[in-house]
C-alpha positions as CSV (number, residue, x, y, z in Angstrom):
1,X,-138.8,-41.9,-133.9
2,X,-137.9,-41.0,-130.4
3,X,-138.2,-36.8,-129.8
4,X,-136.0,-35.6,-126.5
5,X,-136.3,-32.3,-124.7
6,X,-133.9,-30.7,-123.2
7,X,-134.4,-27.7,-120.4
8,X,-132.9,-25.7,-118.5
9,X,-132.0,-22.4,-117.4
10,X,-128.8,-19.8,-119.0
11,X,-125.7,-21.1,-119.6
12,X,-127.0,-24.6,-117.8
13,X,-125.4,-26.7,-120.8
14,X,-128.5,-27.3,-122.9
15,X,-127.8,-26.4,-126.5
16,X,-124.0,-28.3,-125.7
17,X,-125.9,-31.4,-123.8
18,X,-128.6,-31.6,-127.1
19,X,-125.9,-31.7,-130.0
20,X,-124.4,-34.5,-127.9
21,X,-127.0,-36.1,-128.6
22,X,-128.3,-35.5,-131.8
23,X,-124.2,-36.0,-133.0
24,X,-124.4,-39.6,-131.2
25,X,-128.1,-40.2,-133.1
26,X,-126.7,-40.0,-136.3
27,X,-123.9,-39.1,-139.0
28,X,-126.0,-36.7,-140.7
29,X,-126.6,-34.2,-138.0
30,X,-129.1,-31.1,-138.6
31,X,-129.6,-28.1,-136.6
32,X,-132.7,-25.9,-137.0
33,X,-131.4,-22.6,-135.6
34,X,-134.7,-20.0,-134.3
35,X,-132.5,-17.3,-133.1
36,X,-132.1,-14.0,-135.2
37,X,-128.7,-12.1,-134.8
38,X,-130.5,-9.0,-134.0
39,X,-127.7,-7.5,-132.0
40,X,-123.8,-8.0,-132.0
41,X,-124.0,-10.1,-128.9
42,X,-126.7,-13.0,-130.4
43,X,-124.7,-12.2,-133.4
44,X,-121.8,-13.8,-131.1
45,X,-123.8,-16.6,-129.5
46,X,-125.2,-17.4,-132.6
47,X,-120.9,-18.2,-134.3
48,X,-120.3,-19.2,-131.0
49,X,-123.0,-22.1,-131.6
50,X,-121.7,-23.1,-134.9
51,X,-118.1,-23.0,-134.4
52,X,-119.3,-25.6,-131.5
53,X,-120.9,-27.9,-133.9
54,X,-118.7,-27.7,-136.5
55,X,-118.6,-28.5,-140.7
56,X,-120.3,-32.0,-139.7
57,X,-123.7,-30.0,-139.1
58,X,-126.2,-29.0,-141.4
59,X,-127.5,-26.1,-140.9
60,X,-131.5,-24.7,-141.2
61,X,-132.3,-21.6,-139.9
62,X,-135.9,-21.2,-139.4
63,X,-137.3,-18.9,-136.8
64,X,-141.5,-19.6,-136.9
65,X,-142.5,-22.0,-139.3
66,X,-140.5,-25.1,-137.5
67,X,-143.3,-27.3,-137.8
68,X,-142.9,-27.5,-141.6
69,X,-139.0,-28.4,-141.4
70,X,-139.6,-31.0,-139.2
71,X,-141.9,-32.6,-141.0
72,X,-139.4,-32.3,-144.0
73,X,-136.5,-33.9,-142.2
74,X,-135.0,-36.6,-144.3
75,X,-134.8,-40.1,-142.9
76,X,-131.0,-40.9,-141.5
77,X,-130.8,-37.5,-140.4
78,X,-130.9,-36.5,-136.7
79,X,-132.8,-32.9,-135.9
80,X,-131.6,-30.8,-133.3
81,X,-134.0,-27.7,-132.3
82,X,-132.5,-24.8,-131.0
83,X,-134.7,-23.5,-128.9
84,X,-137.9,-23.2,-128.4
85,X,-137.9,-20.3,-126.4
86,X,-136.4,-18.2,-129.2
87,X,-138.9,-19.7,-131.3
88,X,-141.5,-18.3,-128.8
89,X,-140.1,-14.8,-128.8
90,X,-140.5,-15.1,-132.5
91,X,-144.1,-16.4,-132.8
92,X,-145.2,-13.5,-130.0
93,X,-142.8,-10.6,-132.3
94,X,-144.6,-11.6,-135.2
95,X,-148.6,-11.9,-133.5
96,X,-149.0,-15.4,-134.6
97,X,-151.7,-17.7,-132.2
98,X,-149.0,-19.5,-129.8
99,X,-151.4,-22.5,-128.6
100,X,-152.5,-23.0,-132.4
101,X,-148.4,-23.0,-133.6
102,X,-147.4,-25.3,-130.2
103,X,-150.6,-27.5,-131.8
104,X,-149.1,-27.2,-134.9
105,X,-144.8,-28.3,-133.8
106,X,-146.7,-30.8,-131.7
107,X,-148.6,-32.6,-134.5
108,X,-144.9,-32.6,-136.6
109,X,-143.2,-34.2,-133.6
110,X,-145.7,-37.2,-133.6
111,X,-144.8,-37.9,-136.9
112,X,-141.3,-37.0,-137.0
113,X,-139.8,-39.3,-139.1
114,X,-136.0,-38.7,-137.7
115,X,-135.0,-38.4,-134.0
116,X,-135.8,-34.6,-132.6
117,X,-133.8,-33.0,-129.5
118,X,-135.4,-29.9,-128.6
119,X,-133.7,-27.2,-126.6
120,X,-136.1,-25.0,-124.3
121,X,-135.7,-22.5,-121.5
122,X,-137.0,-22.9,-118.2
123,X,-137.7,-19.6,-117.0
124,X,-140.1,-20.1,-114.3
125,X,-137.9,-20.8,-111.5
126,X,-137.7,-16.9,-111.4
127,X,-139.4,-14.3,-109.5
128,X,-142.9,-12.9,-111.1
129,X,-141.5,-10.4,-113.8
130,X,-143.3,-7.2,-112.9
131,X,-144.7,-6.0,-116.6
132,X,-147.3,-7.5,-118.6
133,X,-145.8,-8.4,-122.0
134,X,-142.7,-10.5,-118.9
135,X,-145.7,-12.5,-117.8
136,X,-147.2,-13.7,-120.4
137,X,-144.2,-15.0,-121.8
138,X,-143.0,-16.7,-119.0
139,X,-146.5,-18.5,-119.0
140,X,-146.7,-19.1,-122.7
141,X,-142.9,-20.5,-122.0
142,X,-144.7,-22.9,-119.0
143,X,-147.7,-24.1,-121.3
144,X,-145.3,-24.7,-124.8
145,X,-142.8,-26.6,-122.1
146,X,-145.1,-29.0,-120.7
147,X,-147.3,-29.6,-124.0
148,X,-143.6,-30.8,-125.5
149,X,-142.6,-32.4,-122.1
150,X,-145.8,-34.4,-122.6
151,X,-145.3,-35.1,-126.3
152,X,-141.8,-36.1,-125.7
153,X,-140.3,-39.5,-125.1
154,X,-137.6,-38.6,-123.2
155,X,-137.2,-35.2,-120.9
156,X,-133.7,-33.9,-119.7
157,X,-133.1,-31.1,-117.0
158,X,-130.0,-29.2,-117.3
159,X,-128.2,-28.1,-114.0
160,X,-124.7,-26.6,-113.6
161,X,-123.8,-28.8,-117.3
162,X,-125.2,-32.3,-115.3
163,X,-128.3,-33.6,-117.0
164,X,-131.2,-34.7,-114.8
165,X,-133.5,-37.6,-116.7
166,X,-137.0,-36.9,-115.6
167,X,-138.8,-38.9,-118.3
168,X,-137.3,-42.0,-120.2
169,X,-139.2,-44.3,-123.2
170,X,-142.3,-42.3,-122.5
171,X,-142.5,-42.7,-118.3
172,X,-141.8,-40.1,-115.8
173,X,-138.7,-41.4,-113.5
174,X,-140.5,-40.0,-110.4
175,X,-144.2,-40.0,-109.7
C-alpha cells in the first residue's frame, strides 16, 4: 500500500489537498484527527475540517497513539492523517520519547495495509524561534518530516493551494 505526505506551511492547502486524495483512493474514506479543541478557535478549525469532508468520512480521533490505528485500518479503507505536527505537539505535552514514537508510526506505515496520506507542517522555512521549548520543536518537526519523507512513497509540497511533487513511486523528482 502506497503512504503519501503532504507538507506545507499555514493555510498552504494541505489538509484540503490530502482528503483529495484519500476521497479519490477509496469509497470508504477515514480521517485520523490529532488535534485537541483546546481553545474556541481549534474548536473552529477543527468543525471547519469536518464540515469540509463531510458524512462520507469516518472519523478517528486519536491524538498519540496513531501507530496503533493505523495498523488497525481495515482493508478498502483509505487513511488520511491529520497532522503530524499536532501529533508532535501532543507526544512533547505528554513527555513521551519522540524518536522512539516516530520509530514506532514509521514501523505501522511499512505495513499499512490501506493507502496513508499524511498531513505535516513545514515550519523550518522560518526564522530561528528565540526560546528553547520553539527550537526543539521546530527540529523534532525537521527529523519526524524527513524520517516520513523517507518512508513515504510519494512526497507533496503545498504552495499558495498548488502541490509541488518532490518524490513519486519511491524516487525523488530532483537529485
Amino acid at each position: 500500500m502506497a503512504v503519501t505526505l503532504v507538507l506545507g506551511g499555514a493555510r498552504s492547502g494541505k489538509s484540503d489537498h490530502g482528503e483529495k486524495l484519500v476521497a479519490g483512493m477509496s469509497a470508504r474514506p477515514v480521517c485520523l484527527a490529532t488535534g485537541e479543541a483546546g481553545d474556541d478557535e481549534m474548536a473552529r478549525r477543527i468543525a471547519e475540517h469536518r464540515a469540509r469532508r463531510g458524512p462520507a468520512w469516518r472519523l478517528i480521533e486519536e491524538s498519540v497513539d496513531i501507530a496503533e490505528v493505523i495498523a488497525a485500518a481495515e482493508p478498502g479503507s483509505a487513511l488520511l492523517v491529520d497532522c503530524l505536527t499536532l501529533w508532535l505537539s501532543n507526544l512533547m505535552a505528554a513527555g513521551r520519547d519522540v524518536p522512539s514514537a516516530t520509530g514506532g508510526l514509521i514501523a505501522a506505515l511499512g505495513e499499512a495495509r490501506v493507502e496513508v496520506v499524511l498531513v505535516a507542517n513545514e515550519v523550518g522555512l522560518s526564522i530561528v524561534p528565540e526560546n528553547a521549548l520553539a527550537r526543539r520543536f521546530r527540529d523534532e518537526a525537521g527529523r519526524l518530516n524527513q524520517r516520513v519523507a523517507s518512508a513515504a512513497d510519494d512526497v507533496v509540497f503545498m504552495v499558495a493551494g498548488l502541490p509541488l511533487v518532490l518524490k513519486r513511486d519511491g524516487r525523488p523528482i530532483h537529485e
